[in-house]
C-alpha positions in Angstrom: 89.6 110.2 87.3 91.2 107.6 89.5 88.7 106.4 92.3 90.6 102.7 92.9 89.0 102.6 97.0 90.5 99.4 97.9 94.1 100.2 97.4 96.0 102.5 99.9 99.5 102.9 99.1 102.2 104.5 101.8 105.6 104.1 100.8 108.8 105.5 100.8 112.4 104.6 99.7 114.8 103.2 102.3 118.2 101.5 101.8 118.0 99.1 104.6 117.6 95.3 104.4 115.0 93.2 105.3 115.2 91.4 108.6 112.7 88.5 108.9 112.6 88.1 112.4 112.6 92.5 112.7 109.3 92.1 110.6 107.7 89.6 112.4 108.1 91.4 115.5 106.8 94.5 113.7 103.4 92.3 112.1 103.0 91.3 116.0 102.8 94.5 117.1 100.8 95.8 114.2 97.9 93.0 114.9 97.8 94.2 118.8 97.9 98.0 118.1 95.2 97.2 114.9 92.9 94.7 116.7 92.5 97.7 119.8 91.7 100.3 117.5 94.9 102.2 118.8 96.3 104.2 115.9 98.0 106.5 118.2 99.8 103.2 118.7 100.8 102.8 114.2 101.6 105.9 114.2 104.1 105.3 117.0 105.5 102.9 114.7 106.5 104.8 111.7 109.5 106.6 111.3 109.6 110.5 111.2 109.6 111.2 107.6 106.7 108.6 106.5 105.1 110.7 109.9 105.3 113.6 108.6 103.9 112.4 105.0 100.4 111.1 106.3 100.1 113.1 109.3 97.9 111.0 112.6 94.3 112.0 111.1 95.0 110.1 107.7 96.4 107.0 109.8 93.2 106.8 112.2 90.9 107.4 109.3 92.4 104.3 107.7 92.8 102.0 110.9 89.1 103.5 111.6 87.6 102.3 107.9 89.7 98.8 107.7 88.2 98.3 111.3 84.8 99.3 110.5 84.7 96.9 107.4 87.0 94.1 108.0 87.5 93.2 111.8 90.3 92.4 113.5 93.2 90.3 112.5 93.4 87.2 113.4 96.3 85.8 111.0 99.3 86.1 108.7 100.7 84.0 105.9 103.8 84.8 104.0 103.5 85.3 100.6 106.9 86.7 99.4 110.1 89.2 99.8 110.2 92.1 97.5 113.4 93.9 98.0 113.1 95.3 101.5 109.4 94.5 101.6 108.2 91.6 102.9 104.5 90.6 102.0 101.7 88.8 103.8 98.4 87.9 103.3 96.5 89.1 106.1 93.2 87.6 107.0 90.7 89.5 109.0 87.0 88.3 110.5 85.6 89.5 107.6 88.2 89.4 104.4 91.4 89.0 103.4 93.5 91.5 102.7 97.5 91.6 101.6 99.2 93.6 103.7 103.6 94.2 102.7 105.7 96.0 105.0 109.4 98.0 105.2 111.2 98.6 108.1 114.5 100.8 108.2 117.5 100.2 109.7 115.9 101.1 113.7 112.8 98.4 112.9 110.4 102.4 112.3 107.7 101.2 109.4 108.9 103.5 106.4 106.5 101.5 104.3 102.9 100.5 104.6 100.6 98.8 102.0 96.9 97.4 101.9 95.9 95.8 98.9 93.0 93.3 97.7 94.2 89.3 98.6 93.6 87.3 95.3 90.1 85.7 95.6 89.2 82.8 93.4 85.4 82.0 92.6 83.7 85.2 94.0 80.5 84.9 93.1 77.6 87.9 94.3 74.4 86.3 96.1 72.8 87.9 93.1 72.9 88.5 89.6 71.6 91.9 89.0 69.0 93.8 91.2 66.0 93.1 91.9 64.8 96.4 93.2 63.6 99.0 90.2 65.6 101.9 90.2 65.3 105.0 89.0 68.3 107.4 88.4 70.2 108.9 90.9 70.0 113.0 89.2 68.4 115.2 87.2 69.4 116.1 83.7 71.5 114.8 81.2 75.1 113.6 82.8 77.7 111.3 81.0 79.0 108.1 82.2 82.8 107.9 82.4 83.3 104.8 83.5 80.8 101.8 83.4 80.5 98.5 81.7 82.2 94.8 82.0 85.5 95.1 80.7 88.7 97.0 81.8 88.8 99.6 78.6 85.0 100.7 79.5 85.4 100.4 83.5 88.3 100.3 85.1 86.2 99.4 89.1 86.0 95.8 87.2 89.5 94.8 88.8 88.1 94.8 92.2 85.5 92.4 93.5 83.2 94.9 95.1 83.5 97.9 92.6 83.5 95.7 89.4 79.7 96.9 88.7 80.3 100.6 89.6 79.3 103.8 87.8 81.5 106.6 87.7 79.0 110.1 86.3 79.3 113.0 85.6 78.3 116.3 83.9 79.5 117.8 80.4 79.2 121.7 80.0 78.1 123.3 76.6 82.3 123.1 75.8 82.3 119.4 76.1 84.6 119.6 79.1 83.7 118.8 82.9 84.3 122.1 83.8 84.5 126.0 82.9 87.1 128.7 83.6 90.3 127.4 84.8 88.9 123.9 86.5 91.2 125.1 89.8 88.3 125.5 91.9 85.4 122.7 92.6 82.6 125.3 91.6 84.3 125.4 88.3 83.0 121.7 87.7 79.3 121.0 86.4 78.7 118.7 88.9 79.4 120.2 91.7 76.6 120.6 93.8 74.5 119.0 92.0 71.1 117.2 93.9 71.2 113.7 94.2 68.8 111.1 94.9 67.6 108.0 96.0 66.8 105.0 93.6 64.7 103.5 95.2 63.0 103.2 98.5 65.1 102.3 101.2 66.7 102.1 104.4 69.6 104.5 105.2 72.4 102.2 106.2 75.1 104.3 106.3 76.1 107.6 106.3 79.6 108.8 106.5 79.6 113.0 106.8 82.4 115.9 107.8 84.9 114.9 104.9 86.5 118.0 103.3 85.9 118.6 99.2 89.5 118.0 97.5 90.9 120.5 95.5 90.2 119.4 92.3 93.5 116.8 90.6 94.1 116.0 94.3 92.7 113.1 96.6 91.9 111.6 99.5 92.8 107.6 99.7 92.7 108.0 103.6 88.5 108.3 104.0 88.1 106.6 100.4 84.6 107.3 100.1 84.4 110.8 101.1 81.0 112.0 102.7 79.1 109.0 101.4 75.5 107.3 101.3 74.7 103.2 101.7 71.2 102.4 101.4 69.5 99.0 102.4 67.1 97.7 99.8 64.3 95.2 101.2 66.0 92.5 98.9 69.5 93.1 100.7 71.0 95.4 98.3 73.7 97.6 99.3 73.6 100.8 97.1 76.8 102.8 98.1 77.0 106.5 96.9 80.3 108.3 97.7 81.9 111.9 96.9 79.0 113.7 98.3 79.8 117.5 98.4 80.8 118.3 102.6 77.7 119.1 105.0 74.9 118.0 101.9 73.6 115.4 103.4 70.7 115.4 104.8 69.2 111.7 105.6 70.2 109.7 108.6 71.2 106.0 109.4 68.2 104.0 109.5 65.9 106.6 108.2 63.5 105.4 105.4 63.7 107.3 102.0 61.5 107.0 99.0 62.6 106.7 95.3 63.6 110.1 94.5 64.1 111.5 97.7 66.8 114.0 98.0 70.2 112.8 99.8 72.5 115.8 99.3 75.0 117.4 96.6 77.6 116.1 94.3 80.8 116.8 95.3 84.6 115.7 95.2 85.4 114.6 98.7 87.5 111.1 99.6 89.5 109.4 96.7 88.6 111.3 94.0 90.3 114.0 91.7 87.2 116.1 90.7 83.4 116.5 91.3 81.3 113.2 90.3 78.7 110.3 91.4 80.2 107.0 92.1 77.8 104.6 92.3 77.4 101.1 93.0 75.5 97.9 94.4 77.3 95.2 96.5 76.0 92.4 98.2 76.3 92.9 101.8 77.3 95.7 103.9 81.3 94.7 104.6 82.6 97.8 101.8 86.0 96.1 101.4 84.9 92.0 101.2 81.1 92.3 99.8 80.9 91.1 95.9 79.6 93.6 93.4 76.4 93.7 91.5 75.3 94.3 88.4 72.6 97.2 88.4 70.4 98.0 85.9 68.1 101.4 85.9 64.0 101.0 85.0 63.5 103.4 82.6 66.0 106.5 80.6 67.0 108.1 78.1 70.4 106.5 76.7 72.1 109.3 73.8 68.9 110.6 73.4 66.9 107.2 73.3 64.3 105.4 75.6 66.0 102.1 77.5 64.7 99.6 79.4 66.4 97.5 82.1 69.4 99.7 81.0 73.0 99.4 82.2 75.3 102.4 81.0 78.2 101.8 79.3 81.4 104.1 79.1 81.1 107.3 77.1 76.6 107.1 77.6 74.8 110.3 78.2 71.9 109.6 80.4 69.0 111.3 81.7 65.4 110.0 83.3 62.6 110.2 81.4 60.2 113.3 82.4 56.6 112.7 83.2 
């Protein structure tokens, strides 16, 4: 399952050659139509076909997101020429981000990419967390992806993901799903309750995203219907993939450790039903630092853990009182 959320890539083949002065120009107007919000505006800017491709919802969803979590622009610095492309680190109030662009041969943007800006030193403002957490579900569900290096997890190539879970639940066959896997009911997770962790605020909510069909995805509202809660030591636990119209908390509602928050589901950048979780240090999804999260008390392959963090290929469950 491939859940990268920071990269978003929009590209398509053109024979033209890059014009400096074209781009610069194109970057200009980019930063104005950006910085007002006015996607109506990017999309303008686009030529027919690469139009046609995203269609104007996906293009305000992502204008709307890199808005939300970054700011505006304020600068660009010119990293290098790739072929046509030309690429630029961008920074923004909040982040940096690189940003490479491809004009055609009428200046129209037939190519569009936001990726992480290389970051040296990123350290979190904390280790681990500090607030005890329970787990997020019922039952026994697998881990898929978590740990520290690439082969258990692959988030741990980006700054804010590099502590995330990915879960989810094996059937009696040892696969993810039953029947033909074509439909998101056919998953074991699918609809599945999830929790809260811990007690917390409600810091985000993010509802109205449509399920995928499963081997599809959505890199255009990356986190899907989604959850953020505020912990009173300024953790930032992020749930995303939430199955559409689950949720049920609002922002800056209070929730108790074990309170219901809605159904898995397989909505935003994701290609079937699961739980991404993870903590980061601040609020700011795309320049926030990850952090390491460790669960109180569960069973690990059929074992009690303490202070446990699941590694790739762990079945978990919670302990039952």
């Amino acid at each position: 399952m491939k859940n990268h959320i920071l990269v978003i890539l929009l590209f398509i083949a053109s024979h033209s050659v890059a014009q400096t002065e074209s781009y610069q120009i194109a970057l200009e107007d980019f930063k104005t139509h950006f910085n007002n919000s006015d996607a109506q505006a990017i999309f303008d800017m686009m030529n027919g076909t690469m139009q046609e491709q995203l269609g104007f919802d996906n293009v305000q969803n992502i204008v709307t997101s890199f808005r939300r979590n970054l700011g505006e622009i304020s600068d660009f610095k010119f990293l290098s020429s790739e072929g046509i492309t030309e690429i630029y680190e961008t920074t923004f109030e909040n982040g940096k981000q690189n940003i490479s662009f491809s004009l055609n041969d009428k200046n129209l943007l037939n190519g569009l990419r936001f990726y992480p800006a290389q970051e040296e030193d990123v350290v979190a403002k904390m280790e681990r967390n500090q607030s005890r957490l329970s787990l997020p579900f019922k039952g026994e569900w697998f881990t898929v992806w978590g740990g520290d290096t690439k082969a258990q997890n692959y988030h741990v190539v980006s700054k804010t993901q590099k502590n995330a879970f990915d879960f989810l639940v094996l059937g009696p066959n040892r696969k993810t799903f039953e029947r033909s896997g074509t439909r998101n009911e056919d998953y074991f997770a699918f609809g599945k309750p999830i929790y809260a962790v811990c007690d917390a605020e409600v810091f985000r909510v993010i509802t109205g995203v449509e399920d995928n069909k499963p081997g599809e995805m959505n890199p255009a509202q990356m986190l899907g219907n989604s959850v953020i809660l505020k912990t009173e030591y300024d953790e930032y636990i992020v749930y995303a993939h939430f199955e559409k119209e689950t949720i049920k908390v609002k922002e800056g509602q209070s929730v108790k450790r074990g309170q219901y928050l809605g159904n898995c589901g397989n909505s935003g950048n994701s290609t079937e039903a699961h739980l991404h979780l993870h903590i980061q240090d601040g609020p700011n999804f795309m320049g926030a630092v990850g952090v390491k999260c460790y669960f109180d008390e569960i069973l690990v392959n059929g074992e009690k853990e303490k202070d446990y963090s699941p590694v790739r290929l762990d079945k978990i469950a919670p302990i039952e009182e």
